[in-house]
Structure formats: structure tokens, C-alpha cells
Backbone and ligand atoms as CSV (ligand in chain L), in Angstrom:
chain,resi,resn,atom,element,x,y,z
A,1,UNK,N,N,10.327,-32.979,-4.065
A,1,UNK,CA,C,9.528,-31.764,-3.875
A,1,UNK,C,C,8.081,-32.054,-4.305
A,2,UNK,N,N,7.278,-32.092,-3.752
A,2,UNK,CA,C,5.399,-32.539,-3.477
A,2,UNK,C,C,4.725,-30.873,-3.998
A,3,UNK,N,N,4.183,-31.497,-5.204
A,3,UNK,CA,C,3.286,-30.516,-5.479
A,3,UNK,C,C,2.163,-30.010,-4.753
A,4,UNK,N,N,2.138,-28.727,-4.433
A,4,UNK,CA,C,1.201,-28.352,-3.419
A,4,UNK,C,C,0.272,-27.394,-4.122
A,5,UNK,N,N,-0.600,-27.381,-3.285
A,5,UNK,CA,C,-2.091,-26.243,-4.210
A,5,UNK,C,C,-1.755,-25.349,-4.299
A,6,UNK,N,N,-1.641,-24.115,-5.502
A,6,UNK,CA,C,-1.100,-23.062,-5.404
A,6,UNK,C,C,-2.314,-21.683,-4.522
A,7,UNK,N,N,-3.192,-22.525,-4.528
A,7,UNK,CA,C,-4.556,-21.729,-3.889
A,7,UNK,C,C,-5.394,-21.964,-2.912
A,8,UNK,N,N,-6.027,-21.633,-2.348
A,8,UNK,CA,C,-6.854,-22.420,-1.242
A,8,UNK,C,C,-8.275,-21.337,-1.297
A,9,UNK,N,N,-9.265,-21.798,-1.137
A,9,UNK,CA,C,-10.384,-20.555,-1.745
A,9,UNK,C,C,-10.942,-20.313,-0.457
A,10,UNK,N,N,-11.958,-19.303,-0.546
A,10,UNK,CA,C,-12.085,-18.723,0.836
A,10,UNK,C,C,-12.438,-20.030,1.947
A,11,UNK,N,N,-13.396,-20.423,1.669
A,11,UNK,CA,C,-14.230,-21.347,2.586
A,11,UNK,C,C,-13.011,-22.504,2.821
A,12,UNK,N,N,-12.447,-22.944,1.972
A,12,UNK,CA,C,-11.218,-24.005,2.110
A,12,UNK,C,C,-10.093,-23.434,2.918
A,13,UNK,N,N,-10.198,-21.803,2.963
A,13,UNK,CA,C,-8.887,-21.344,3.893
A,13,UNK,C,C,-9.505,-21.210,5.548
A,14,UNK,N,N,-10.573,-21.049,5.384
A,14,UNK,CA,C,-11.511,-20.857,6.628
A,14,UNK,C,C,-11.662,-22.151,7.808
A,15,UNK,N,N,-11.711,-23.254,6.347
A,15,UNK,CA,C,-11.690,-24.620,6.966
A,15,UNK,C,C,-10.471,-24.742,7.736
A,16,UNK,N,N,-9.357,-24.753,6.591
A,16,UNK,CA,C,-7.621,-25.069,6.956
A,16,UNK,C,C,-7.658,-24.388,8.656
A,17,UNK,N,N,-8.541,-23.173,8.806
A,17,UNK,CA,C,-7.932,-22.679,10.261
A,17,UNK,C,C,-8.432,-23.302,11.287
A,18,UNK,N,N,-9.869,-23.294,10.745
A,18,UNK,CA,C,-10.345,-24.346,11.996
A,18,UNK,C,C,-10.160,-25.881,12.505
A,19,UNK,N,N,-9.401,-26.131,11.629
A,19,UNK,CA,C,-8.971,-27.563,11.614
A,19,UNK,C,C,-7.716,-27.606,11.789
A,20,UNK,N,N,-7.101,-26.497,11.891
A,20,UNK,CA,C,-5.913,-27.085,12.234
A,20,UNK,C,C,-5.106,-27.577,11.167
A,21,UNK,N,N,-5.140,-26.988,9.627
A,21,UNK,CA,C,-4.650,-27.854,8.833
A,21,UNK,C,C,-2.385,-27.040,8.876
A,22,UNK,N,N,-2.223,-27.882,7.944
A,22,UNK,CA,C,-0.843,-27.712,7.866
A,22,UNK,C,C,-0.423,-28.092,6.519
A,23,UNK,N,N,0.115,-27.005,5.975
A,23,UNK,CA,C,0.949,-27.544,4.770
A,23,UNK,C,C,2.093,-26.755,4.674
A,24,UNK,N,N,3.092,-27.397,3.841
A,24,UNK,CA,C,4.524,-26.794,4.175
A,24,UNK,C,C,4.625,-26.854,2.482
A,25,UNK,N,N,5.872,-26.721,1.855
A,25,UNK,CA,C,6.213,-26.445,0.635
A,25,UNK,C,C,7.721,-25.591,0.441
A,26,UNK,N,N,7.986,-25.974,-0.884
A,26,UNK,CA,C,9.377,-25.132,-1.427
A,26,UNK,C,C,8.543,-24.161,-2.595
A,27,UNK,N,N,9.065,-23.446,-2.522
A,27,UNK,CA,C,8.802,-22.101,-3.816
A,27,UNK,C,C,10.448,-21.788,-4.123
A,28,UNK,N,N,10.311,-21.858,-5.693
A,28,UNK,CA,C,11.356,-21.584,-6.629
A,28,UNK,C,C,11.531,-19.620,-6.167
A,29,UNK,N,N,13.124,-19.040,-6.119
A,29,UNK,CA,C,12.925,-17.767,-6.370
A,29,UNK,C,C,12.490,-17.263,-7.508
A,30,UNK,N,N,12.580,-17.809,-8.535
A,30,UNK,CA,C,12.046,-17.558,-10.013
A,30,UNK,C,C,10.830,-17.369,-10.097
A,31,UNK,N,N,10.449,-18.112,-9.300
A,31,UNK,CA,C,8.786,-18.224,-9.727
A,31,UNK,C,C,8.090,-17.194,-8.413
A,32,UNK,N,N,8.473,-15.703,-7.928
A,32,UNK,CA,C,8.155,-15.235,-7.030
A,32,UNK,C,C,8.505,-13.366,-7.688
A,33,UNK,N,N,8.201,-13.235,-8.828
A,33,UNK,CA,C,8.381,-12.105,-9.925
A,33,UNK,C,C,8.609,-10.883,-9.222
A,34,UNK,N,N,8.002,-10.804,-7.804
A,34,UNK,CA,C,7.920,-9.351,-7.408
A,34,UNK,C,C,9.158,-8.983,-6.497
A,35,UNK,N,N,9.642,-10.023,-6.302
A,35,UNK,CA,C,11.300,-10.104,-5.558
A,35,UNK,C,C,12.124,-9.831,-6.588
A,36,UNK,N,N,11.930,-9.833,-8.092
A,36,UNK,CA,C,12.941,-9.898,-8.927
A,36,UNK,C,C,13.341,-8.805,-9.236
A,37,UNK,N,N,12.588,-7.735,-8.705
A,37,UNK,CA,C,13.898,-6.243,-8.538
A,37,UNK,C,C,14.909,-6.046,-7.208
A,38,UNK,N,N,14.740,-7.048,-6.294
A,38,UNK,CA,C,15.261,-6.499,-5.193
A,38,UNK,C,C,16.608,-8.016,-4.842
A,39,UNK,N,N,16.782,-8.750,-5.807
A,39,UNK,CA,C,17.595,-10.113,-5.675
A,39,UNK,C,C,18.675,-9.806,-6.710
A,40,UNK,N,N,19.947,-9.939,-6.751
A,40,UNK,CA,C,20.847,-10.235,-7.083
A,40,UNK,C,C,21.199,-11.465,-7.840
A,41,UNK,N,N,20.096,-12.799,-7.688
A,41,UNK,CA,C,20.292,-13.793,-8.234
A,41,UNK,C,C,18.496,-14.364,-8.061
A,42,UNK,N,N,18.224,-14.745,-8.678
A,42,UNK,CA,C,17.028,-15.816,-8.620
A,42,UNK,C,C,17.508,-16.864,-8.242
A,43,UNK,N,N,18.501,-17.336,-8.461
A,43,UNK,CA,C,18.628,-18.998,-7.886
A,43,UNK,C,C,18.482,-19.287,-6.266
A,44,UNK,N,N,17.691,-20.664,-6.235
A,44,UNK,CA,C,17.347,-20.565,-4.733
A,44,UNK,C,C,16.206,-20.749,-4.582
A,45,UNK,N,N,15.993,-21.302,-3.332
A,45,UNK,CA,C,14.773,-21.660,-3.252
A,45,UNK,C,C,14.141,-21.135,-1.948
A,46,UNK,N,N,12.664,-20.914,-1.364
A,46,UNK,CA,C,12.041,-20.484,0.186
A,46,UNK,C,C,11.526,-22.091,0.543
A,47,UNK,N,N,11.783,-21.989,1.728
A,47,UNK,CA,C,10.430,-23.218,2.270
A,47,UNK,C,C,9.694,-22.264,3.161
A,48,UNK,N,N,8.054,-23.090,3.366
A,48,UNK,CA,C,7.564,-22.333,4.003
A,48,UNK,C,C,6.590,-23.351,4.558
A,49,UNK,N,N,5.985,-22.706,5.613
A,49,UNK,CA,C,5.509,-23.939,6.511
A,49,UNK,C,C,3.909,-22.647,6.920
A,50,UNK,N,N,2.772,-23.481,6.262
A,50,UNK,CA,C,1.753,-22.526,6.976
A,50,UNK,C,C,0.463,-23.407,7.589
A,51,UNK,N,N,0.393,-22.916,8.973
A,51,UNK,CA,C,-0.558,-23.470,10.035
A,51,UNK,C,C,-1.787,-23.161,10.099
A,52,UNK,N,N,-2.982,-23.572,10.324
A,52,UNK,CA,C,-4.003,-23.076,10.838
A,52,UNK,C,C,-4.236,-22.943,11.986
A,53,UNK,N,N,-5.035,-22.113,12.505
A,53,UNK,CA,C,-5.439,-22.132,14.305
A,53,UNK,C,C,-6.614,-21.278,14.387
A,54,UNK,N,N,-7.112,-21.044,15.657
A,54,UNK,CA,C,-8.180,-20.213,15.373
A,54,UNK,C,C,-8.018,-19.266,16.947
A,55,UNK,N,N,-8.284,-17.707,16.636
A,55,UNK,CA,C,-8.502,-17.344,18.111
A,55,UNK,C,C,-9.841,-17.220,19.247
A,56,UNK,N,N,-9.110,-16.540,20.209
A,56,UNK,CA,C,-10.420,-16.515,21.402
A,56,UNK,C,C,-11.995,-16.963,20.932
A,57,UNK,N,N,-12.689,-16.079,19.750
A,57,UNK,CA,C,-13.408,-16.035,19.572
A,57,UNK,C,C,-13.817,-16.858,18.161
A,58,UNK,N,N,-12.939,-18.120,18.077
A,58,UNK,CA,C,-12.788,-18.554,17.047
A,58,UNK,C,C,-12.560,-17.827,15.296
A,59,UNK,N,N,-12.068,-16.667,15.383
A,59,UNK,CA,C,-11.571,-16.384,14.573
A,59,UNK,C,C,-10.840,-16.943,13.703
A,60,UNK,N,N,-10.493,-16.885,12.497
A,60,UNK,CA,C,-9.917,-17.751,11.190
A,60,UNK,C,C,-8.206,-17.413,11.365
A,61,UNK,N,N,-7.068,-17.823,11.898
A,61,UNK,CA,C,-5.927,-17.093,11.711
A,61,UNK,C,C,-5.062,-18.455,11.097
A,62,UNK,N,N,-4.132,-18.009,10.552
A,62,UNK,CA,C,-2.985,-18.234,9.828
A,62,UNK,C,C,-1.669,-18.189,10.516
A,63,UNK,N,N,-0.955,-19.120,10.929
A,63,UNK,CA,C,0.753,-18.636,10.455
A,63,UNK,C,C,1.267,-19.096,9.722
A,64,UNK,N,N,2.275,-18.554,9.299
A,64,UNK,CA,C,3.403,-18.509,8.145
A,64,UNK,C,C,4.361,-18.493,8.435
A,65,UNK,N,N,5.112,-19.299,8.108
A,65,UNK,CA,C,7.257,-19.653,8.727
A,65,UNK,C,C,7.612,-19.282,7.049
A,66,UNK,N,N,8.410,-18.838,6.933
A,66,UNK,CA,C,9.192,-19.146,5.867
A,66,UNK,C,C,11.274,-18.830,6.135
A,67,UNK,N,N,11.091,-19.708,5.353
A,67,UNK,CA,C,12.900,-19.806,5.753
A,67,UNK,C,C,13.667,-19.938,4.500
A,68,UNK,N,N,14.808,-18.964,4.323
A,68,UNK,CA,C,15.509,-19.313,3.474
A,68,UNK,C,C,17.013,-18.588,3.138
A,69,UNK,N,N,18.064,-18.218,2.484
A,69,UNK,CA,C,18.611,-17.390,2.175
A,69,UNK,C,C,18.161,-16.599,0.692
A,70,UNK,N,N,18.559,-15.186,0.992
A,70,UNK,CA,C,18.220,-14.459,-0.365
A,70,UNK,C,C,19.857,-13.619,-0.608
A,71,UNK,N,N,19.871,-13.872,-1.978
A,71,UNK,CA,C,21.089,-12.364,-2.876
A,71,UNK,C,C,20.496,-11.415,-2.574
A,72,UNK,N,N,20.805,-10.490,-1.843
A,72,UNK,CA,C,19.730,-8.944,-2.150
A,72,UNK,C,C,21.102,-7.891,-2.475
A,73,UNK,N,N,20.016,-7.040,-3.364
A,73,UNK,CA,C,21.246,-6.359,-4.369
A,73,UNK,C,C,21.571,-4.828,-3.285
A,74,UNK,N,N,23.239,-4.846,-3.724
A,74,UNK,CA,C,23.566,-4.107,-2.538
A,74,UNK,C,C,23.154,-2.708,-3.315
A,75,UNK,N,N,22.463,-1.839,-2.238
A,75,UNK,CA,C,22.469,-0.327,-2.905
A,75,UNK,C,C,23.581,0.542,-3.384
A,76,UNK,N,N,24.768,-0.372,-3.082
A,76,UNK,CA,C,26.010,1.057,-2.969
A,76,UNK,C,C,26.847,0.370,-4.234
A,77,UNK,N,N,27.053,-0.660,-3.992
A,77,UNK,CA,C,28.102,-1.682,-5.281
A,77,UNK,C,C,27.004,-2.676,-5.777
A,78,UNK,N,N,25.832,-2.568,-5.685
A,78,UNK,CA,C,25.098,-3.787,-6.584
A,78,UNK,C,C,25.604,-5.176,-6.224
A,79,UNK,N,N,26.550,-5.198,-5.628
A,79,UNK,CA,C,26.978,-7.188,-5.637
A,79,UNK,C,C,26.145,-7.904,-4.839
A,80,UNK,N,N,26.033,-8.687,-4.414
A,80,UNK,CA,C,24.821,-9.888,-3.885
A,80,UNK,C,C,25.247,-9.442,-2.082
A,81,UNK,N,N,24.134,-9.320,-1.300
A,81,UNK,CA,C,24.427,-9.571,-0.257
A,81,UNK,C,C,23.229,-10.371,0.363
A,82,UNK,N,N,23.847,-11.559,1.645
A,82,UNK,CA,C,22.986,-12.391,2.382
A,82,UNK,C,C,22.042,-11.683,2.934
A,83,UNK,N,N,20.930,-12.437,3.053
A,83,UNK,CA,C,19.536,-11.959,3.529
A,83,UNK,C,C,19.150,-13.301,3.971
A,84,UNK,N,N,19.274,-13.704,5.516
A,84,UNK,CA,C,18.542,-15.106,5.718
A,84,UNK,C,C,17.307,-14.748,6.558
A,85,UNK,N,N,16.314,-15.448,5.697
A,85,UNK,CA,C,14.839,-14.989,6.503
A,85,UNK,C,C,14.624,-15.974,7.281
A,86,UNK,N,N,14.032,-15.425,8.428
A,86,UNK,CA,C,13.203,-16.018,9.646
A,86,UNK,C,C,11.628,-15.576,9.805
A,87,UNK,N,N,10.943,-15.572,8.673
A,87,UNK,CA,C,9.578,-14.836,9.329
A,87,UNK,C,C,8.395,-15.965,10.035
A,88,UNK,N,N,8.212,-15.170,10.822
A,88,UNK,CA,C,7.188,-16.196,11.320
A,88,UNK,C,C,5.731,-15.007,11.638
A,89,UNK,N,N,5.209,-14.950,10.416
A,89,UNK,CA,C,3.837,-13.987,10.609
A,89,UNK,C,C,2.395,-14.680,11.000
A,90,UNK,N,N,1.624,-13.903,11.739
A,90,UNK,CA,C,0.414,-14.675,11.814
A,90,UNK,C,C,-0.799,-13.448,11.704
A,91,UNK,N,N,-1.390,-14.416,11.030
A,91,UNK,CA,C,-2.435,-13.462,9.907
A,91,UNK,C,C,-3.601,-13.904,10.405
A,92,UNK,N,N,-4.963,-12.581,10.552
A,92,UNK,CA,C,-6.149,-13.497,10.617
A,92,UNK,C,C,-6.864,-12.774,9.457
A,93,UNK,N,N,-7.513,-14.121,9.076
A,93,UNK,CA,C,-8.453,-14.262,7.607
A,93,UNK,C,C,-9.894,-12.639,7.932
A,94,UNK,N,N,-9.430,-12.328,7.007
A,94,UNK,CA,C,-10.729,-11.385,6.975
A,94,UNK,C,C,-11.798,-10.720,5.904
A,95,UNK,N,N,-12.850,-11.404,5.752
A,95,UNK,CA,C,-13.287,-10.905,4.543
A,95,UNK,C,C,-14.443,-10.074,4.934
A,96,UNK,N,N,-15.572,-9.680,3.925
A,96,UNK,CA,C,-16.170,-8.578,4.448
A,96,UNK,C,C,-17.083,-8.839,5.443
A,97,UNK,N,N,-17.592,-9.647,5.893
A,97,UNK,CA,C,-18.591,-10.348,6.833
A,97,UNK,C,C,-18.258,-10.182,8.026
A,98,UNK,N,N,-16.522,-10.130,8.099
A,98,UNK,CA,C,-16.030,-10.538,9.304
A,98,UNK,C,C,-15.159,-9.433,10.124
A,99,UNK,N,N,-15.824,-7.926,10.162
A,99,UNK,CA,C,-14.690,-6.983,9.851
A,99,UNK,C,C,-13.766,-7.317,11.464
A,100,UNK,N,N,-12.504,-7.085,11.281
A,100,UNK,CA,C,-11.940,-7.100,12.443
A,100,UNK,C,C,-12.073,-5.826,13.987
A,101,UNK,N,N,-12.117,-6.802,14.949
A,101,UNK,CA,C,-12.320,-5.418,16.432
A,101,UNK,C,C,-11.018,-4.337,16.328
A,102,UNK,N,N,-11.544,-3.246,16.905
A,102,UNK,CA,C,-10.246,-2.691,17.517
A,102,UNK,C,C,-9.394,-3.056,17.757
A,103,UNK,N,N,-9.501,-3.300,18.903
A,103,UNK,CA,C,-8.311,-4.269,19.508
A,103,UNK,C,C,-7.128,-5.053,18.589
A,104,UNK,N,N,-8.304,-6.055,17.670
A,104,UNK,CA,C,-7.574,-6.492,16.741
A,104,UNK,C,C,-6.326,-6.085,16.042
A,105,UNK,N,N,-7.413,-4.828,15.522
A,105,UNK,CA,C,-6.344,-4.028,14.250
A,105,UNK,C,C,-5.247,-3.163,15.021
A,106,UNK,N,N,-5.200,-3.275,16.452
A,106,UNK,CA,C,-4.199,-2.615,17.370
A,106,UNK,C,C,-2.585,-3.354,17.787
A,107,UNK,N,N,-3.806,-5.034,17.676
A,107,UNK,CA,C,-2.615,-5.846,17.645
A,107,UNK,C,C,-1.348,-6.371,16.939
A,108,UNK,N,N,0.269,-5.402,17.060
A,108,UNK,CA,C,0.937,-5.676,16.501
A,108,UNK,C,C,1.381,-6.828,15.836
A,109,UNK,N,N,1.292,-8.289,16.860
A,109,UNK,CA,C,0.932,-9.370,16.524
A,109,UNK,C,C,0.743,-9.986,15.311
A,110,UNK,N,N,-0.271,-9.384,15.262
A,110,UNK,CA,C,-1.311,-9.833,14.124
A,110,UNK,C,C,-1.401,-9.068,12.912
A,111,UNK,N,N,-1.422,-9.501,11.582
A,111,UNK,CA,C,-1.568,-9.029,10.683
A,111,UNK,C,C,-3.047,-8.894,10.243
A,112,UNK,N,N,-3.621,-8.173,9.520
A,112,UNK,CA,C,-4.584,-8.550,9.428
A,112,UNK,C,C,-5.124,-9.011,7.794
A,113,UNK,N,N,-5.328,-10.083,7.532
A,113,UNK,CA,C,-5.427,-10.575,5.862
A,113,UNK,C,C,-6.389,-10.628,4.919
A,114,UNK,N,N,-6.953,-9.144,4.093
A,114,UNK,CA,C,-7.827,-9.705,3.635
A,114,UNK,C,C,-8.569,-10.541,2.469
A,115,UNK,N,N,-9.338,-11.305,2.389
A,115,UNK,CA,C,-9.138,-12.248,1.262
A,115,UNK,C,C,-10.614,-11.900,0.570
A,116,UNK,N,N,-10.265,-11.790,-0.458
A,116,UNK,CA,C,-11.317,-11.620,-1.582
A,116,UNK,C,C,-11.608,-12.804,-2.731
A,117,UNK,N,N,-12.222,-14.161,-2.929
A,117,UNK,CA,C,-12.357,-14.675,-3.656
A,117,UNK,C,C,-11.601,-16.276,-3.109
A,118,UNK,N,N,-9.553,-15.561,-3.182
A,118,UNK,CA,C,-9.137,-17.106,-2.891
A,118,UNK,C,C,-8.373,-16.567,-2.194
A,119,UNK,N,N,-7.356,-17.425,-1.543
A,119,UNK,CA,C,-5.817,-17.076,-1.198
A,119,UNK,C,C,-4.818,-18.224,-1.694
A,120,UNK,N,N,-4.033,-17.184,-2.306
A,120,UNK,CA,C,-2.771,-17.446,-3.531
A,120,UNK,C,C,-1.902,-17.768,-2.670
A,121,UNK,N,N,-1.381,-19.257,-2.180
A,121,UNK,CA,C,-0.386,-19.452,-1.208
A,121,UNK,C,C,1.241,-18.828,-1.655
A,122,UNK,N,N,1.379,-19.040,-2.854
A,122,UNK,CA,C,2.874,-18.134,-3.420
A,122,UNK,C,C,2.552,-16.593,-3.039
A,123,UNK,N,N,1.065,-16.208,-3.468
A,123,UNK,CA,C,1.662,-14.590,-3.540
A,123,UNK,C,C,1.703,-14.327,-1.748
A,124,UNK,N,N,0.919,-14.551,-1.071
A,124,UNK,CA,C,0.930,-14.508,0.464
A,124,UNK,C,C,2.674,-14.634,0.985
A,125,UNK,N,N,3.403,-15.900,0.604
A,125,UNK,CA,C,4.822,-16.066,0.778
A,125,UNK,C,C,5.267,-14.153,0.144
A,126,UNK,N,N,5.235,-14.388,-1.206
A,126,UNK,CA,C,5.894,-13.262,-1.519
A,126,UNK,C,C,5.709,-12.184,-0.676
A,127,UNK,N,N,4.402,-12.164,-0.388
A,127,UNK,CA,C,4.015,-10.523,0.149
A,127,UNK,C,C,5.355,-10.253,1.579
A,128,UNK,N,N,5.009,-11.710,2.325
A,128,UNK,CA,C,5.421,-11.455,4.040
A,128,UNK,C,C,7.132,-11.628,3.393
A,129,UNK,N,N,7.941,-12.175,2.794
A,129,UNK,CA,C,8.899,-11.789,2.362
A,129,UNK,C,C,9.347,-9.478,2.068
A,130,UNK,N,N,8.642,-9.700,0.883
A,130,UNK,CA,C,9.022,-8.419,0.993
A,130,UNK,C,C,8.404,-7.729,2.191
A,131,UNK,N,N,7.761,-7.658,3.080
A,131,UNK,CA,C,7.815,-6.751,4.111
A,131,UNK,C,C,8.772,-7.007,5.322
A,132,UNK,N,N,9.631,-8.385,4.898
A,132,UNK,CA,C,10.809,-8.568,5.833
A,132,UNK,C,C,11.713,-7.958,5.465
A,133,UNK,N,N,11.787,-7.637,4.143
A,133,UNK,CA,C,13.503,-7.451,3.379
A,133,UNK,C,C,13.796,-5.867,4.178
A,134,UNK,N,N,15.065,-5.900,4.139
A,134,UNK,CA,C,15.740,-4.163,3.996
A,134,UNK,C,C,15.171,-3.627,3.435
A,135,UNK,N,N,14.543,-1.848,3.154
A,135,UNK,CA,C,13.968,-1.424,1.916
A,135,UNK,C,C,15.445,-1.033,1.284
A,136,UNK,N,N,16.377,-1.005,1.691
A,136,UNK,CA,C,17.611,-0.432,1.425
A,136,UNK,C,C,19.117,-1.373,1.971
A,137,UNK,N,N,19.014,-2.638,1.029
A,137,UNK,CA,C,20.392,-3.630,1.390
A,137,UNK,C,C,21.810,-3.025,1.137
A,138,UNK,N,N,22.299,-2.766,2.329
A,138,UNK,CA,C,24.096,-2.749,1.991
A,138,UNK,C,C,25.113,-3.732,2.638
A,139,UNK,N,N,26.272,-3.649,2.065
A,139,UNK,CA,C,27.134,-4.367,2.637
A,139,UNK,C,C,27.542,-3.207,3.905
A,140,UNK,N,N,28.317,-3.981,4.663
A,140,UNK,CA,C,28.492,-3.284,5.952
A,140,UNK,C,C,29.607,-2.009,6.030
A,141,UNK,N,N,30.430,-2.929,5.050
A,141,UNK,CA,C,31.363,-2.266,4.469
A,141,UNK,C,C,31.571,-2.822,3.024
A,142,UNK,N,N,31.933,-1.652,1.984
A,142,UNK,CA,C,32.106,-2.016,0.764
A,142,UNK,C,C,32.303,-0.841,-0.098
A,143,UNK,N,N,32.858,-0.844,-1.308
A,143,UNK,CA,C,33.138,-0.293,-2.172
A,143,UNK,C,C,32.190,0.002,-3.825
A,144,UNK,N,N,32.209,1.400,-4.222
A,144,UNK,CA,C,31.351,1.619,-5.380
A,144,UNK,C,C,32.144,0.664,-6.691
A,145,UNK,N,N,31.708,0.459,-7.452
A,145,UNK,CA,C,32.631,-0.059,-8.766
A,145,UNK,C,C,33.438,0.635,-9.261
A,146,UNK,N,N,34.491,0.155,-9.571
A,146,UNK,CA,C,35.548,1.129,-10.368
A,146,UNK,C,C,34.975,1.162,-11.626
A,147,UNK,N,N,35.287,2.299,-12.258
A,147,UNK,CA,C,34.873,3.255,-13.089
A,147,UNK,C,C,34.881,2.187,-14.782
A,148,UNK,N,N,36.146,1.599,-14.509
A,148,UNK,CA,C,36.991,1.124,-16.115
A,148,UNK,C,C,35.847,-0.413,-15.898
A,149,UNK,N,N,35.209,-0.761,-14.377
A,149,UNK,CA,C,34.904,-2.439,-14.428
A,149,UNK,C,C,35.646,-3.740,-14.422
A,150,UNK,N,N,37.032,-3.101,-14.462
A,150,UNK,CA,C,38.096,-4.132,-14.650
A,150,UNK,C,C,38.681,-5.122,-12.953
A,151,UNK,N,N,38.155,-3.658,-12.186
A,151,UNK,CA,C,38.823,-3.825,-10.633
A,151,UNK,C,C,37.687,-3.574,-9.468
A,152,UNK,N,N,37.001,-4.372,-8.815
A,152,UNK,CA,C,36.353,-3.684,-7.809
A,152,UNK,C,C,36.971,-2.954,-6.993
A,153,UNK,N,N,37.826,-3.396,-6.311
A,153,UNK,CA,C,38.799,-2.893,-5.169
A,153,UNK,C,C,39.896,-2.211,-5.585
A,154,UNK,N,N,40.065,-1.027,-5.373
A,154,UNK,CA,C,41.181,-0.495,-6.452
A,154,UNK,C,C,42.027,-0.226,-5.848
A,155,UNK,N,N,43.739,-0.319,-6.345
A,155,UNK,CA,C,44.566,-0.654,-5.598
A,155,UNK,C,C,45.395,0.560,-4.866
A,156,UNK,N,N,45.620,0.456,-3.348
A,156,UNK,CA,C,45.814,1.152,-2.580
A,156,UNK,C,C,46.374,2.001,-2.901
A,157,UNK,N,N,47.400,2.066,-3.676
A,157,UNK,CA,C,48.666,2.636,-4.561
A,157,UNK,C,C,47.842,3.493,-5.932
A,158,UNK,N,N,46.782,3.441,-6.146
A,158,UNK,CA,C,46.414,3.932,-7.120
A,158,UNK,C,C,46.579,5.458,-7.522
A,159,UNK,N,N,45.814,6.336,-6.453
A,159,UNK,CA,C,46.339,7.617,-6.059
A,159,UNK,C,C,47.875,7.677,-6.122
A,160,UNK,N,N,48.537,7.304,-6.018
A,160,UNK,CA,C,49.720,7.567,-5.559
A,160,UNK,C,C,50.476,7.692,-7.124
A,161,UNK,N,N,49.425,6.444,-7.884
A,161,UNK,CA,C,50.680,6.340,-9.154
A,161,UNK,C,C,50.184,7.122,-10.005
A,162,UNK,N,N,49.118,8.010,-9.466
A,162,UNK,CA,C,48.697,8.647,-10.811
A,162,UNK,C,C,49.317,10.158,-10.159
A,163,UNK,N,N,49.332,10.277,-9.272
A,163,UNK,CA,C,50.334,11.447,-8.284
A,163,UNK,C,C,52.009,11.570,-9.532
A,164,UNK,N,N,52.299,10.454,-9.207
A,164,UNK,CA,C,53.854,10.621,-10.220
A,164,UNK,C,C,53.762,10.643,-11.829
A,165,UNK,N,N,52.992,10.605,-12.218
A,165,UNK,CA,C,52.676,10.859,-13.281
A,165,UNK,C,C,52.350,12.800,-13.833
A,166,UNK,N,N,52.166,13.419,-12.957
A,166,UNK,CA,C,52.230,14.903,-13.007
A,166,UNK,C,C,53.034,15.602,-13.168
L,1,ZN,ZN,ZN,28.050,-3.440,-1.460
């Protein structure tokens, strides 16, 4: 695993687009704090793969792949459920100089990114993560916890044996 810049500053992200740069990377789930209410487990890791390019009008844009599996905590029983991401977002750089067209900000496409100072390659991952997740993960089917904690699934017969007991 190749240590990668955790930052890229404006003019260096500006460059990366026009050039065409490319860098890819692993990010720890641990080390991504703002996922850590919505995961079931930290263990695990994202890769992520981000491109430069530039549009029509040479504009500064970005994409972003990231791939991975996530625990996401179920709303109904809390237990871990799969979340495998596929995002593939593409962002164009925008700071105040450069405000974006209409059109632009019309284009679903496109995100629009704005950068003040640097861009934080982890928090950028984090961000387009959480706007992939469920706001609300369940299993498809599943059960609340039993009451005592002893049994998730409680046994079919349960009703029944507390029926003869009356
Ligand atoms: Zn569940």
C-alpha cells in the first residue's frame, strides 16, 4: 500500500486536471470518522481511483471511482448489512474566480466542487461515499432483537409455549 498525498492544493488540483493526472489509493475505514455512525464495523478498506480531465471550455473536472464493501448498520435489528459501492462521480473544480454556467449547475452529471484553499483527497472520498449510502439501511427481511438478547430469531413455538402456561 503506497503512500499517497493526503492533499492536493488548489493550483496542484487545477494542474492534476489539466494534465491528465491519475492517482489511485486505499483508505482505511477507520480513518474516514464521518462514516463511523452509519457502519456496523470499521474494518475494511475503500480503493479509489481519481482522474483528471478537463471540459469543452477547458474547465478543471475531476473523477472519482471508488470501490469497496461497507457493514452498514441495519435500522430495524442494528446487525451489519452489505453495502458494495460503485461510485463513479465527476466533479468540476470551482473556486471563486471561476463561478460555474447555468447549464453547468443544471447538469446532473456533474457535481459541482468547491475548493477553498486545498482539496483533502480522504475527505472528498468520504463526502461522495456518504451521498451514495442508504439514508436508511435495512435488511430485506429481518427481525427486531429479542428482548432477553439471548436469541435473535425467536423460536416459532414461542407464542405457543407461553399460551400453555395460562
Ligand atoms: Zn436487519
Amino acid at each position: 500500500m503506497s503512500q499517497q498525498p493526503a492533499q492536493l492544493s488548489l493550483s496542484d488540483a487545477y494542474r492534476f486536471a489539466r494534465e491528465s493526472g491519475c492517482l489511485e489509493g486505499v483508505l482505511e475505514l477507520s480513518a474516514l470518522p464521518r462514516l463511523a455512525d452509519v457502519l456496523a464495523s470499521l474494518a475494511g478498506t475503500v480503493s479509489y481511483r481519481l482522474s483528471g480531465f478537463t471540459g469543452e471550455r477547458e474547465q478543471a473536472r475531476l473523477r472519482l471511482q471508488v470501490t469497496g464493501t461497507l457493514q452498514l448498520r441495519c435500522q430495524r435489528c442494528l446487525g451489519a448489512v452489505e453495502e458494495v459501492l460503485a461510485i463513479d462521480s465527476r466533479l468540476e473544480l470551482a473556486s471563486a474566480d471561476s463561478a460555474p454556467t447555468q447549464e453547468e449547475l443544471e447538469d446532473e452529471r456533474l457535481d459541482i466542487l468547491p475548493v477553498t484553499g486545498a482539496l483533502d483527497i480522504s475527505a472528498l472520498v468520504e463526502d461522495e461515499i456518504l451521498l451514495a449510502l442508504p439514508t436508511s439501511p435495512r435488511h430485506v427481511t429481518c427481525s427486531l432483537p429479542a428482548t432477553d438478547g439471548t436469541d435473535a430469531e425467536p423460536h416459532p413455538f414461542a407464542a405457543l409455549a407461553v399460551l400453555k402456561h395460562c
